[in-house]
C-alpha positions as CSV (number, residue, x, y, z in Angstrom):
1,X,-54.3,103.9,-76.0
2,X,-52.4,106.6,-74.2
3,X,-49.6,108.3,-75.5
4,X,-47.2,107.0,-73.0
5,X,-48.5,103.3,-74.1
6,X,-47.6,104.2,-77.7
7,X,-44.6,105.6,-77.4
8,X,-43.6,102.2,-75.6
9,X,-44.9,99.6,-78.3
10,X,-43.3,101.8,-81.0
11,X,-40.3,101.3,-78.6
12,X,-40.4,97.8,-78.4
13,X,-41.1,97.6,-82.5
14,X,-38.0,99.4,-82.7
15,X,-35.8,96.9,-80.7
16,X,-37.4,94.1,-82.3
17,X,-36.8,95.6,-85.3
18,X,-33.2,96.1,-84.4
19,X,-32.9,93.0,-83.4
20,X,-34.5,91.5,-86.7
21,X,-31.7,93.0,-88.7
22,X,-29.2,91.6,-86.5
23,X,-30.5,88.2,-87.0
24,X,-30.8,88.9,-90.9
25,X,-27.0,90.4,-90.9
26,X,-25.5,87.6,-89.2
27,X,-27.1,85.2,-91.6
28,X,-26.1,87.0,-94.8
29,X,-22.4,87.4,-93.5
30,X,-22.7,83.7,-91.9
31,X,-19.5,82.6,-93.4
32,X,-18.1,86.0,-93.4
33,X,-18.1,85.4,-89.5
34,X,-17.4,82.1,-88.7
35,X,-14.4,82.8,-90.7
36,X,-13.2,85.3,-88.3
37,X,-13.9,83.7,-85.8
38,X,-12.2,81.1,-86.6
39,X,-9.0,83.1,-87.7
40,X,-9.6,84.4,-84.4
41,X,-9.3,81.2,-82.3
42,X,-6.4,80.1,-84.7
43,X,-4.2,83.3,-83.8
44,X,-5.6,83.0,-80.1
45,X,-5.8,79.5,-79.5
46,X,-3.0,79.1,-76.4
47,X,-4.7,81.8,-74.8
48,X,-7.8,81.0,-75.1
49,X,-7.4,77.3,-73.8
50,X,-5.5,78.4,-71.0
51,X,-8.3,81.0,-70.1
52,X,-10.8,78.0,-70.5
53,X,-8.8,76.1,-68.3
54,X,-8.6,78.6,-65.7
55,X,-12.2,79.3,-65.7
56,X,-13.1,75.4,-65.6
57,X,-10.6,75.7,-62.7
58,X,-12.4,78.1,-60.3
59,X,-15.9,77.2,-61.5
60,X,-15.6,73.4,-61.1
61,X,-19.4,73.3,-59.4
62,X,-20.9,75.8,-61.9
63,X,-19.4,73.6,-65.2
64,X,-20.5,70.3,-63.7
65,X,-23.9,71.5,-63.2
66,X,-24.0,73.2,-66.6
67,X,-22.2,69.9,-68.6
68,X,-25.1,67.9,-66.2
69,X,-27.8,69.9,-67.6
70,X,-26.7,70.0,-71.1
71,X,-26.5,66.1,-70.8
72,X,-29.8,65.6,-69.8
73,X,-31.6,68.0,-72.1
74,X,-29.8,66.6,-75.1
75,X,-29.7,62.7,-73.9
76,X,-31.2,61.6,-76.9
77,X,-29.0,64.1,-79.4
78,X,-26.1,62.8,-77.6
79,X,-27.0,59.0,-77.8
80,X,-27.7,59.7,-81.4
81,X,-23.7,61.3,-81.8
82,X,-21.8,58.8,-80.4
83,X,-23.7,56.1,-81.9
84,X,-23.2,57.4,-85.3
85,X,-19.4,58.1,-84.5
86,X,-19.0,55.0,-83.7
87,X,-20.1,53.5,-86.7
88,X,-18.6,55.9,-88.8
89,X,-14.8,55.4,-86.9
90,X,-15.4,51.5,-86.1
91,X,-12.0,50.9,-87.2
92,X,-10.2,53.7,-85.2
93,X,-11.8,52.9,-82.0
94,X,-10.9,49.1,-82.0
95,X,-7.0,50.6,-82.9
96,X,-7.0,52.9,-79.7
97,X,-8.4,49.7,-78.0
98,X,-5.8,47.4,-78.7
99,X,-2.7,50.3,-78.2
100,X,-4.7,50.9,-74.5
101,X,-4.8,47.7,-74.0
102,X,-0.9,47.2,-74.8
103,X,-0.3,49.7,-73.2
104,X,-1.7,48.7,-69.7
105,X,-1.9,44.7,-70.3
106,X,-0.7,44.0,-66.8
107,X,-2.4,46.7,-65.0
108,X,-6.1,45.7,-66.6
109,X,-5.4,42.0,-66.4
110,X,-5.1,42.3,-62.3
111,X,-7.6,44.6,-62.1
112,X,-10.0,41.9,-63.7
113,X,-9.0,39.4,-61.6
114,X,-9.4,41.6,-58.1
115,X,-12.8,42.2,-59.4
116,X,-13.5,38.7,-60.8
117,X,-12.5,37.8,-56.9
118,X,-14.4,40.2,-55.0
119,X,-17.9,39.7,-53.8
120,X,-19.6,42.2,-56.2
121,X,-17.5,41.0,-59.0
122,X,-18.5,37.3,-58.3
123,X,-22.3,38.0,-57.8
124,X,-21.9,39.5,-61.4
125,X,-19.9,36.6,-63.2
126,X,-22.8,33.9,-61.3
127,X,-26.2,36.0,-62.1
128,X,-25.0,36.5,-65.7
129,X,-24.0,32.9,-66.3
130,X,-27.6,32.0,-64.8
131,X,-29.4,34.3,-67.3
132,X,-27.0,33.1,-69.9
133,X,-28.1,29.5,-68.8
134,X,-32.3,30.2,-69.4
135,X,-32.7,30.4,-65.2
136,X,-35.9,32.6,-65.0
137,X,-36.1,34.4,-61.3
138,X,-38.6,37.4,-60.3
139,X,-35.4,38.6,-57.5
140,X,-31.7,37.4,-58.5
141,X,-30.3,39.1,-55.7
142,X,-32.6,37.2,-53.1
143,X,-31.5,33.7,-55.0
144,X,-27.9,34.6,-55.2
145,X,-27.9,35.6,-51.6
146,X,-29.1,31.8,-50.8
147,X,-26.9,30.3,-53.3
148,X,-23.9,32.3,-51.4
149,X,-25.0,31.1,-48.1
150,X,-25.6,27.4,-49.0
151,X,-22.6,25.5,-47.9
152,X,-23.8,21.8,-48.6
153,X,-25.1,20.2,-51.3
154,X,-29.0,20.3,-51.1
155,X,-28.7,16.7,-52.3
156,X,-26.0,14.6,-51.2
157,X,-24.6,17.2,-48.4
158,X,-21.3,17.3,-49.5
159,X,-19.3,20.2,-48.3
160,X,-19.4,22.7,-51.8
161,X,-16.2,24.7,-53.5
162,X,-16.3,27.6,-55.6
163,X,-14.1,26.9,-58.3
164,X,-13.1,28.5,-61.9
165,X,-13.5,25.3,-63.3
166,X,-15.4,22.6,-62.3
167,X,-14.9,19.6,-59.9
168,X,-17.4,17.0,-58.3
169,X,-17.6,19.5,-55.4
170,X,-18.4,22.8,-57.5
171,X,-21.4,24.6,-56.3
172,X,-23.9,24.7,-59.2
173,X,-27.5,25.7,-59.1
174,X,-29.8,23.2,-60.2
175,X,-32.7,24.6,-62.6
176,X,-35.5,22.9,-64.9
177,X,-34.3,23.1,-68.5
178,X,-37.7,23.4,-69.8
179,X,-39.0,26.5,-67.6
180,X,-36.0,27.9,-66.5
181,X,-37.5,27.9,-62.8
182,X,-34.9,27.6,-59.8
183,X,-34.6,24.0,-58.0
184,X,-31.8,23.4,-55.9
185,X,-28.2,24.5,-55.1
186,X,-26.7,21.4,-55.9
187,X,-22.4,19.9,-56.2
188,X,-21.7,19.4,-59.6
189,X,-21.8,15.7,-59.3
190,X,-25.9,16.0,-58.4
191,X,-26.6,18.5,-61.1
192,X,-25.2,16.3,-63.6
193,X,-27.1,12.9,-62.5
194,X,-30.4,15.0,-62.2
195,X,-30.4,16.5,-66.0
């Protein structure tokens, strides 16, 4: 080893060491520090939320990446969090349920509905029903797509409704009770002489 080689590693051992008692300092004076800090934040705390803000502000693309990142590094940390808040504040949660809900009865209640009407919303209430119900299919979207487009009654070839509650017209879809496999799309008065 040269001596330009040795006076390097003895300058490395040197910041290491440096930064060895660093590491030691902080953790001796641990509470010493957090401490300040916190009296810190405390004294500062207006400021410092509005200087957050402004930052968050002009580096919306830069935070959204960052909070992405940290989200999918710590996914299972995260999971872990809210799961055991929500055990441990069960009671509070349901409270700030209810008051939302209170709150914005009306607007929720039609906002249900619009999506309870829509296409996407519909397709949703039918395919869960049909699980619900034991009907066993490799591709829902494929059977729900020819239950949507069969307007007679596989059976009897009465003209079918879709209706919240059902009539002798309703559109049902007819499956075997004992495999769950997928027969026919049948009026509600078929499916119920069938089973």
């Amino acid at each position: 080893m040269n001596e330009i080689e040795l006076l390097e590693t003895i300058k490395q051992l040197k910041k290491e060491k440096h930064n060895w008692q660093k590491k030691i300092n902080y953790i001796k004076n641990k509470e010493k520090i957090l401490d300040q800090q916190k009296e810190y934040y405390e004294k500062n705390k207006e400021k410092y939320k509005e200087d957050r803000k402004i930052y968050r502000e002009n580096n919306k693309e830069k935070e959204a990446e960052r909070n992405k990142k940290y989200r999918e590094n710590n996914r299972k940390k995260l999971k872990e969090a809210n799961k055991k808040y929500r055990e441990n504040n069960k009671e509070k949660i349901r409270k700030t349920h209810k008051v939302y809900y209170q709150k914005n009865k009306e607007k929720l209640n039609k906002n249900s509905k619009e999506y309870r009407l829509s296409f996407i919303g519909y397709k949703a209430e039918r395919v869960s029903d049909w699980k619900k119900r034991g009907v066993i299919s490799n591709n829902f979207d494929k059977l729900f797509e020819l239950y949507f487009n069969t307007t007679n009654c596989e059976n009897c070839n009465v003209l079918l409704t879709r209706d919240r509650y059902n009539k002798s017209s309703t559109k049902c879809l007819d499956h075997d009770h004992k495999n769950g496999e997928f027969r026919n799309v049948l009026c509600q008065t078929c499916n119920v002489r069938r089973k």
